[in-house]
C-alpha positions as CSV (number, residue, x, y, z in Angstrom):
1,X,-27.1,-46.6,-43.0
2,X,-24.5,-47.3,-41.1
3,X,-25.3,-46.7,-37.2
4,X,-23.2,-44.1,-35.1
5,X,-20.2,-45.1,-33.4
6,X,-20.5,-45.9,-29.4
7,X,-18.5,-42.6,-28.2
8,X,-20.8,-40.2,-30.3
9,X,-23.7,-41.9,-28.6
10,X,-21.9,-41.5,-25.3
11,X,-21.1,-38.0,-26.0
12,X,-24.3,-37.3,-26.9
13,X,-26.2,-39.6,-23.8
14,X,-23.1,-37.1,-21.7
15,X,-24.1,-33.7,-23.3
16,X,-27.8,-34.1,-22.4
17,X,-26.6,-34.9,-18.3
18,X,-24.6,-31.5,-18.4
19,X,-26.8,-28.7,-15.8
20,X,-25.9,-25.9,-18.4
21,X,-28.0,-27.5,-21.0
22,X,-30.9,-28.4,-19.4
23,X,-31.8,-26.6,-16.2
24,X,-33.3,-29.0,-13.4
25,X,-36.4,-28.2,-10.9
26,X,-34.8,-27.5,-7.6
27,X,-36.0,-30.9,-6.4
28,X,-34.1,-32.8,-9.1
29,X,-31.4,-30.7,-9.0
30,X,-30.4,-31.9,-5.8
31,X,-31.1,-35.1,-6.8
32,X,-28.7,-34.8,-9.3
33,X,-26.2,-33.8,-6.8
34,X,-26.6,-36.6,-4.7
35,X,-26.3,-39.1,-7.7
36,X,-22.7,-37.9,-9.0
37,X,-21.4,-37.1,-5.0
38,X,-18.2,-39.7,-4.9
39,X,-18.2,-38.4,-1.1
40,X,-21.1,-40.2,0.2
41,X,-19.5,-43.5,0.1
42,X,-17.3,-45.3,2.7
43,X,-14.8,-44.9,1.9
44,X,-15.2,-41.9,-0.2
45,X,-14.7,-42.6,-4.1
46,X,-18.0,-43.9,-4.8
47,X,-21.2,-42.4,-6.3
48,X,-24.7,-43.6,-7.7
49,X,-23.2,-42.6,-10.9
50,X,-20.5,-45.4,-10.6
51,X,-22.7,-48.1,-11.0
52,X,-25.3,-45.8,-13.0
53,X,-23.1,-44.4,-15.2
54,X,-24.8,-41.9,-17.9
55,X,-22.1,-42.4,-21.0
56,X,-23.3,-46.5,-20.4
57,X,-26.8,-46.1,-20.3
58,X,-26.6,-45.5,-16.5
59,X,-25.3,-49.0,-16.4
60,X,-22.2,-50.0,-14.5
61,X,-19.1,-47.8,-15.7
62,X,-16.9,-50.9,-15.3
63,X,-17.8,-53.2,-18.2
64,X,-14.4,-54.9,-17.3
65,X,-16.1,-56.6,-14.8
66,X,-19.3,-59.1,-14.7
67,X,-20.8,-57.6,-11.6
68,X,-20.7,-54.3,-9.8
69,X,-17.4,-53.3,-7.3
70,X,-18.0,-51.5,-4.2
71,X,-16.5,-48.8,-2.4
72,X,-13.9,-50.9,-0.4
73,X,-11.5,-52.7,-2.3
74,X,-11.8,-56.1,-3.2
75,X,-15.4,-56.2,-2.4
76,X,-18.2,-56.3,-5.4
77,X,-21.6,-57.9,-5.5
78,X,-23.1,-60.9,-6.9
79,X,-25.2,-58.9,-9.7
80,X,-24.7,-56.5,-12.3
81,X,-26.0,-52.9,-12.0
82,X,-29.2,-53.1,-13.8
83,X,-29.8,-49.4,-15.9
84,X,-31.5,-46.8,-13.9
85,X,-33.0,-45.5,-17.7
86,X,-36.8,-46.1,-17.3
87,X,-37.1,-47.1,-14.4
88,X,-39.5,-44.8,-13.0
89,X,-42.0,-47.2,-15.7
90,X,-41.9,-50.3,-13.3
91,X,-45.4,-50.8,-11.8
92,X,-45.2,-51.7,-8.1
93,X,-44.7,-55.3,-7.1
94,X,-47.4,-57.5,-7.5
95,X,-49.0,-61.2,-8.2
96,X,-51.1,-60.9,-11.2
97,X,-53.3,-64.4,-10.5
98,X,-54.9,-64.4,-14.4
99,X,-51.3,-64.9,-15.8
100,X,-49.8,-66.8,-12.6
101,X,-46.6,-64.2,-12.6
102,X,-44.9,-61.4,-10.6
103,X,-44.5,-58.0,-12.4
104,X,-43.0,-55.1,-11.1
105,X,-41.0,-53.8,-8.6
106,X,-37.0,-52.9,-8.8
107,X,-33.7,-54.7,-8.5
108,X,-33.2,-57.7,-10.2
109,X,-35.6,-59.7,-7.6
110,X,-38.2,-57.2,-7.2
111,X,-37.5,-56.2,-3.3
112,X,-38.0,-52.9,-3.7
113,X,-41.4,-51.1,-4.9
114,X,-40.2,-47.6,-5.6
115,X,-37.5,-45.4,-6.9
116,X,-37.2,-43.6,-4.0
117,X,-36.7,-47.1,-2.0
118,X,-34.5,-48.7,-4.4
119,X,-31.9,-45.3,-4.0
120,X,-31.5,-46.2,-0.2
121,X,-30.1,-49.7,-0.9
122,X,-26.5,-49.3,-1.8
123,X,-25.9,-46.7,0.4
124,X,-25.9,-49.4,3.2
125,X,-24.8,-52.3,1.5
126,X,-21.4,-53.1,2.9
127,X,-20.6,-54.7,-0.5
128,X,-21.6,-50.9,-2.4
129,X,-21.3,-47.9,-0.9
130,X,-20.7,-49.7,2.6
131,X,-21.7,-46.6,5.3
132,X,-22.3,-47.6,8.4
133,X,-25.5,-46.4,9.4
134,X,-27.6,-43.5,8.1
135,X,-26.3,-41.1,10.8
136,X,-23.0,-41.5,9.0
137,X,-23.8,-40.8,5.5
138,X,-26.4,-38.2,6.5
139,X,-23.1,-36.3,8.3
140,X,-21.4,-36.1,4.8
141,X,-24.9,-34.8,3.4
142,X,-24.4,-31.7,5.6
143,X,-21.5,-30.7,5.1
144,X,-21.9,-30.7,1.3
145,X,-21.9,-28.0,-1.1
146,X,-25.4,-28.9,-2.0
147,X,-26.7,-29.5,1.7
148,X,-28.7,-25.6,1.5
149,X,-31.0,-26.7,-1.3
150,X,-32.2,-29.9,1.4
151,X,-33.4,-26.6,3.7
152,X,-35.0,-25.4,0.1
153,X,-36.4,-28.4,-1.2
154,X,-38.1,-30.0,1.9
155,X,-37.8,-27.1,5.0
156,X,-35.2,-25.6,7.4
157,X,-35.1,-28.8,9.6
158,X,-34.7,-31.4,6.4
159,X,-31.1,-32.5,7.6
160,X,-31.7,-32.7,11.3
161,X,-33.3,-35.8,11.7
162,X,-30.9,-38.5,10.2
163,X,-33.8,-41.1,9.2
164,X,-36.1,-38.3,7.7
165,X,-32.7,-36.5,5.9
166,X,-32.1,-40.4,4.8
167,X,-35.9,-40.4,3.4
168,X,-35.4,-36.6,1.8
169,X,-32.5,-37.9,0.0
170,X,-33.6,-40.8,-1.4
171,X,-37.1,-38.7,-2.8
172,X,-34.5,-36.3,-4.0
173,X,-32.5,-39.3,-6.2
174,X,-36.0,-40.6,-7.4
175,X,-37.2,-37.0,-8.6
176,X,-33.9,-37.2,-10.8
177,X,-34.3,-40.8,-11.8
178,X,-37.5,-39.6,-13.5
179,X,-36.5,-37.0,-15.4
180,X,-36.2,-36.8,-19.1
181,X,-32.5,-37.1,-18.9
182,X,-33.3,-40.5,-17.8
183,X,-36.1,-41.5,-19.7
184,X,-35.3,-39.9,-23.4
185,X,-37.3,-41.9,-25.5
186,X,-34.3,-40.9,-28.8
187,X,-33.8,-43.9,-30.3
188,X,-33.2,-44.5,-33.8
189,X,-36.5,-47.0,-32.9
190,X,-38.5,-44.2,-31.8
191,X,-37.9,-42.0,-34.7
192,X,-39.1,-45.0,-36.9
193,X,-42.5,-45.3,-35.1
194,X,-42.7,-41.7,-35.0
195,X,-42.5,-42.2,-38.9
196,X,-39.3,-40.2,-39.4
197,X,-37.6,-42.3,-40.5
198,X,-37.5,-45.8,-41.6
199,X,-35.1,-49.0,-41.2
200,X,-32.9,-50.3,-43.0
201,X,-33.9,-53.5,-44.4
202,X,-32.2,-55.5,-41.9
203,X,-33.2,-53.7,-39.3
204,X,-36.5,-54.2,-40.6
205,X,-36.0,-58.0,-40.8
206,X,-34.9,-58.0,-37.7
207,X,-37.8,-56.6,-36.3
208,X,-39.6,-58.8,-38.0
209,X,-38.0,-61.7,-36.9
210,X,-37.9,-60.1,-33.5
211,X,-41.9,-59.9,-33.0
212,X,-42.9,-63.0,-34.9
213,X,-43.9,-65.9,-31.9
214,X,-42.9,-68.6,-34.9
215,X,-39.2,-67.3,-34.9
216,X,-37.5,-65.0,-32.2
217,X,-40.8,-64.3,-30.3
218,X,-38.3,-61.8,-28.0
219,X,-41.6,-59.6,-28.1
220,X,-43.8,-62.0,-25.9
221,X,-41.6,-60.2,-23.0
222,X,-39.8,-57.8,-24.6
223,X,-43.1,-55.1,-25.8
224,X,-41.6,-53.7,-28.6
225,X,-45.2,-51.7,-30.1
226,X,-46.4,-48.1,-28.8
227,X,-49.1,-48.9,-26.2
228,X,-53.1,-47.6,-26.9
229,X,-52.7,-44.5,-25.3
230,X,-49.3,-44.0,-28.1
231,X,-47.0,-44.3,-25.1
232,X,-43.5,-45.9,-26.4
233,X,-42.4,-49.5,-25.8
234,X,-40.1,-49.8,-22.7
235,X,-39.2,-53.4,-23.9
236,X,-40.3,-55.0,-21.1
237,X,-43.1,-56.2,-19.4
238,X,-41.7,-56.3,-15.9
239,X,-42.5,-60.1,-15.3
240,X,-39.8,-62.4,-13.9
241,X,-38.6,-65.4,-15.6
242,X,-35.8,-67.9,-15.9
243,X,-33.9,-68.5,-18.9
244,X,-31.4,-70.7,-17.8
245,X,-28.7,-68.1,-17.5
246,X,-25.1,-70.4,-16.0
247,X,-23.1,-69.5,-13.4
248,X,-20.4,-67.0,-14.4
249,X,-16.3,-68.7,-13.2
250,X,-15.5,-64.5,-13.6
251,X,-18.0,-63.7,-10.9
252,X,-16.1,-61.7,-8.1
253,X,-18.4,-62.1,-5.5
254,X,-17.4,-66.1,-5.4
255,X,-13.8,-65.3,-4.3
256,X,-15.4,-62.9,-1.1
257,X,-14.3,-63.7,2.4
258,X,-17.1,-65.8,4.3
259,X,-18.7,-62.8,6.1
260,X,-20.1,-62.1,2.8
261,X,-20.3,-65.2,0.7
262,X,-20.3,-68.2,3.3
263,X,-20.8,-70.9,0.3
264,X,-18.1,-69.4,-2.5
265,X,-18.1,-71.0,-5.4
266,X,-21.4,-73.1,-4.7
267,X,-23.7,-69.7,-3.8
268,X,-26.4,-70.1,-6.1
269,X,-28.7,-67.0,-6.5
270,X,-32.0,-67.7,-6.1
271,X,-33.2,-63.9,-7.6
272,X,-37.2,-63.4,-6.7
273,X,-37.8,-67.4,-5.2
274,X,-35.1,-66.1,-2.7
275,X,-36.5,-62.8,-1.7
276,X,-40.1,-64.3,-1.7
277,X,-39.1,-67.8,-0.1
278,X,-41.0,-69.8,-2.8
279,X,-39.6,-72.5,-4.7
280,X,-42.0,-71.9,-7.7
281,X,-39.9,-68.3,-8.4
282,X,-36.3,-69.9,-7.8
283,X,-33.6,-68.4,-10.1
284,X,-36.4,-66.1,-12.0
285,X,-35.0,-62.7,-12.5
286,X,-36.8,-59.1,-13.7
287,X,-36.8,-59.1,-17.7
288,X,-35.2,-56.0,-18.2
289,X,-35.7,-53.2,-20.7
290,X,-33.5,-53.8,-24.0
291,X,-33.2,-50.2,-24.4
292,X,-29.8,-49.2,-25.0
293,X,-27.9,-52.5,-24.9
294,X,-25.3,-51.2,-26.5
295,X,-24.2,-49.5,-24.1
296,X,-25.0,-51.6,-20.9
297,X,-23.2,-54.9,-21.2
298,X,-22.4,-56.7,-19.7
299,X,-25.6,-59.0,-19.5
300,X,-27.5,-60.8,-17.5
301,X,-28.3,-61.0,-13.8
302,X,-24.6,-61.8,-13.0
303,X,-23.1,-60.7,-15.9
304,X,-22.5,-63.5,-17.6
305,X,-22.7,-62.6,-21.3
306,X,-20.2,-60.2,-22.6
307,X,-21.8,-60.1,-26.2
308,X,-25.0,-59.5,-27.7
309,X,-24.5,-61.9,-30.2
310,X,-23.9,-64.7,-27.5
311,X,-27.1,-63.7,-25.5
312,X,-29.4,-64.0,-28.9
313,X,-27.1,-67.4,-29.5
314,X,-28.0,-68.5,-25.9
315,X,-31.7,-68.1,-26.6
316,X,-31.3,-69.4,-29.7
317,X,-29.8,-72.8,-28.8
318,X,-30.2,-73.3,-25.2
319,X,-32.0,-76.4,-25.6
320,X,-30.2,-77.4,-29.0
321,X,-26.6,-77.8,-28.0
322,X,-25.2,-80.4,-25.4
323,X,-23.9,-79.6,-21.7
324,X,-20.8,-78.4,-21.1
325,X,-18.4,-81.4,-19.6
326,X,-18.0,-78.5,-16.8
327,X,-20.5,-76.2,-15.2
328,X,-18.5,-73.3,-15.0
329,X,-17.6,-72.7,-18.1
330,X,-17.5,-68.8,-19.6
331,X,-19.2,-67.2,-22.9
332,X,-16.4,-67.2,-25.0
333,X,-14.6,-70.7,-24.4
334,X,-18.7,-72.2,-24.3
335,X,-19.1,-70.5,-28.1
336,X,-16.3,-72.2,-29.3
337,X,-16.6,-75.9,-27.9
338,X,-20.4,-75.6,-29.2
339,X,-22.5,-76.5,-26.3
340,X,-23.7,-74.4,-23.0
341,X,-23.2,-75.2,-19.5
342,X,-26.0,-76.1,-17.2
343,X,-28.5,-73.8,-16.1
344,X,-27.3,-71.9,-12.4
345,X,-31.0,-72.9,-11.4
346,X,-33.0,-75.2,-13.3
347,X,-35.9,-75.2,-11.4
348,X,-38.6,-72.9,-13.2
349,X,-36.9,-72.9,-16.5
350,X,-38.8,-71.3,-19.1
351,X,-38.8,-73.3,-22.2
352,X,-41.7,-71.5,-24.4
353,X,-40.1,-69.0,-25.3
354,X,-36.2,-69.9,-25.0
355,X,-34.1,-72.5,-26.1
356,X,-34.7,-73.7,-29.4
357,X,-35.4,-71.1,-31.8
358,X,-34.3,-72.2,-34.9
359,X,-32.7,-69.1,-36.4
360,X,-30.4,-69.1,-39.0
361,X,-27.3,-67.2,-38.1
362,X,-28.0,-64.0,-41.4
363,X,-31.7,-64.0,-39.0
364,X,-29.4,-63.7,-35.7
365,X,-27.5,-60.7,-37.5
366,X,-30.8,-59.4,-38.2
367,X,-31.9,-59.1,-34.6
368,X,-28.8,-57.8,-33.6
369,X,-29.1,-55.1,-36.0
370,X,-32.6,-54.3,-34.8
371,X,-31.5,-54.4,-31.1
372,X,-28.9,-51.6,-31.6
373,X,-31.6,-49.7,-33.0
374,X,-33.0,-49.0,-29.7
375,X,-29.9,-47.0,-28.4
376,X,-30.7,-43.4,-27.0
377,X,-29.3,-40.4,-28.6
378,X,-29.5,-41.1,-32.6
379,X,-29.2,-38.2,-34.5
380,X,-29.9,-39.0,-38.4
C-alpha cells in the first residue's frame, strides 16, 4: 500500500487542532489560546505554535532551517525544537543507579521536570520569544481576548500577580500539551497492533529488522511493543545517550554576536553533562520519540540530518566509514565523499548500539518504510 502523501497527513494532524471539531475543557482551552497567541512574543510575531507547529508534528514550522529562529531577527538557538507530541509521557528527571543512566525530564538536556516548567522557558529566552521579564508578557496576557477565561479557570485575581499569572499560564499550556490532540496514538503502527490492519511486507521486514539486537537493534532505546498494562509504545525510553552526532557548518547560532555565543564556531554543546556539570554525561542528549518523523525533520539535537535515510545511514556506518578531512562537513556533501565527520563530543560515545550495523542498503529501505509507519493521522 502505498502510504498517504505528507499534506493529507498535515491536513488531517490540522483538522483534529480546529476548536469546532473537538471542544476543549475550559482549562485547555485557554491553553490552546496561549499556544497559537503570536502576541506574546517580543517582538510580537511569535507563538508556541512556531516552533510547535501542529501540521509538523508540533515540530519547528521552519524545516528550512537546522535549529529554531526566535522572535528578533537574526537570532535562533543552538537546538532544534524537539516535538511537544507525547510529551506529557516523560517521567520526571532522575538517576536510575541499576542501569547507571538519566531518564526523563524535558528539553533536549533534561533541565526541566514538567510540562508546565518546560512552557515557561522560551518565553524568556532572549534567543525565543525574548520578553523581558514576566511583568512584560503577563501585560500582553491581559489585555487579550482570552484573558476572562484566566478569572474562569483559576479565580478573579489570576492575572494580578505577574509571577502567579506567569505560573497559571504555564499550567494552562501543559493542560493543552496533554490533550488528545497532542498525544493521538493514529498511526498506521497503532492500527497494526490494534490488529486492524497489517503491514506490508516491508514494513514488516522492517520492523523486523528494526527490533532484532543482531541487526538494527533501534528498539533497545527506541520501545517499539505495547507495554503490560497494553499502553502503546512512545518509542522512547527517555534515557540520554551519545551517538556521535557532528557539528552542523548550517548551524545559525554559530554566526550569533558574542553576547550570545562568545566561542562561535568552536561552541560545543555539552547537552545533559552541561546542565549537570559531569563529564561522564558530556554531549548525551534525550532519545527522542520516533513518532511522526516524517513530519519533524529536521533531526537531531542541532539539526544536523536533513534525511531519514542519512540518520539510519549514520547509525549504520558511523564506525565503518573514515573521518572526514574536515570536521565541519554537512549531511549531504558527507554522503557523497563516503565517510562522516568527527563526533561534536566524543566523550561518552555509545558504541553498542551505533556505528557498525551492518545493514544492507534493501534492509535500510526497510526500516525506513517501517519508521513512516508511525506517522499520526493514517486513515486506511
Amino acid at each position: 500500500m502505498t502510504p498517504p502523501s505528507v499534506p493529507i497527513l498535515c491536513l488531517a494532524l490540522g483538522a483534529a487542532l480546529s476548536p469546532a471539531a473537538h471542544s476543549l475543557p475550559p482549562k485547555a482551552e485557554l491553553g490552546r489560546q496561549l499556544f497559537f497567541d503570536t502576541n506574546l512574543s517580543e517582538p510580537a510575531g511569535q507563538a508556541c505554535a512556531d516552533c510547535h507547529d501542529p501540521l509538523r508534528g508540533f515540530s519547528d514550522k521552519d524545516r528550512g532551517s537546522p535549529t529554531s529562529a526566535g522572535a528578533v531577527p537574526g537570532r535562533a538557538g543552538p537546538r532544534n525544537a524537539l516535538t511537544a507530541m507525547y510529551a506529557d509521557y516523560s517521567p520526571a528527571f532522575h538517576f536510575d543507579a541499576r542501569a547507571g543512566l538519566y531518564y526523563g525530564g524535558l528539553f533536549w538536556d533534561g533541565r526541566s521536570d514538567s510540562l508546565a516548567e518546560q512552557a515557561k522557558g522560551p518565553f524568556l529566552n532572549p534567543l525565543e520569544m525574548a520578553n523581558p521579564d514576566i511583568a512584560t508578557l503577563i501585560g500582553k496576557v491581559r489585555t487579550a481576548t482570552y484573558a476572562p477565561l484566566f478569572a474562569r479557570v483559576f479565580g478573579p485575581d489570576a492575572l494580578d500577580d505577574p509571577a502567579t499569572a506567569y505560573d497559571h499560564l504555564a499550567a494552562a499550556i501543559a493542560e493543552f500539551e496533554r490533550g488528545p490532540k497532542l498525544n493521538r496514538f493514529s498511526s498506521k503502527y497503532d492500527a497494526y497492533l490494534a490488529g486492524r490492519i497489517k503491514l506490508t511486507r516491508q514494513e514488516a521486514k522492517g520492523l523486523a529488522l528494526f527490533e532484532a539486537p543482531e541487526k538494527g537493534g533501534c528498539a533497545s532505546c527506541h520501545l517499539s511493543r505495547s507495554g503490560p498494562d497494553g499502553a502503546p509504545p512512545l518509542f522512547t525510553d527517555f534515557s540520554y545517550q551519545n551517538i556521535g552526532v557532528p557539528k552542523n557548518p548550517s548551524n545559525p547560532f554559530y554566526a550569533l554576536p558574542p553576547e550570545f555565543n562568545p566561542e562561535g564556531t568552536a561552541f560545543v554543546d555539552l547537552g545533559l553533562g552541561g546542565v549537570l556539570g559531569q563529564p561522564t554525561e558530556y554531549g548525551k542528549f534525550k532519545v527522542p520519540t520516533l513518532r511522526n518523523l516524517r513530519l519533524t525533520g529536521p533531526y537531531m539535537h542541532n539539526g544536523y540530518f536533513r534525511t531519514l535515510r542519512g540518520v539510519v545511514d549514520f547509525y549504520n556506518s558511523r564506525d565503518r566509514k573514515p573521518a572526514c578531512p574536515k570536521p565541519m562537513l554537512g549531511e549531504s556533501a558527507a554522503l557523497r565523499r563516503g565517510c562522516w565527520p568527527v563526533p561534536e563530543t566524543s566523550a561518552n560515545l555509545n558504541t553498542a548500539q551505533v556505528g557498525n550495523l551492518g545493514l544492507r542498503d534493501t534492509e535500510i529501505d526497510a526500516i525506513l518504510a517501517f519508521l513512516l509507519t508511525l506517522t499520526d493521522g493514517y486513515q486506511p
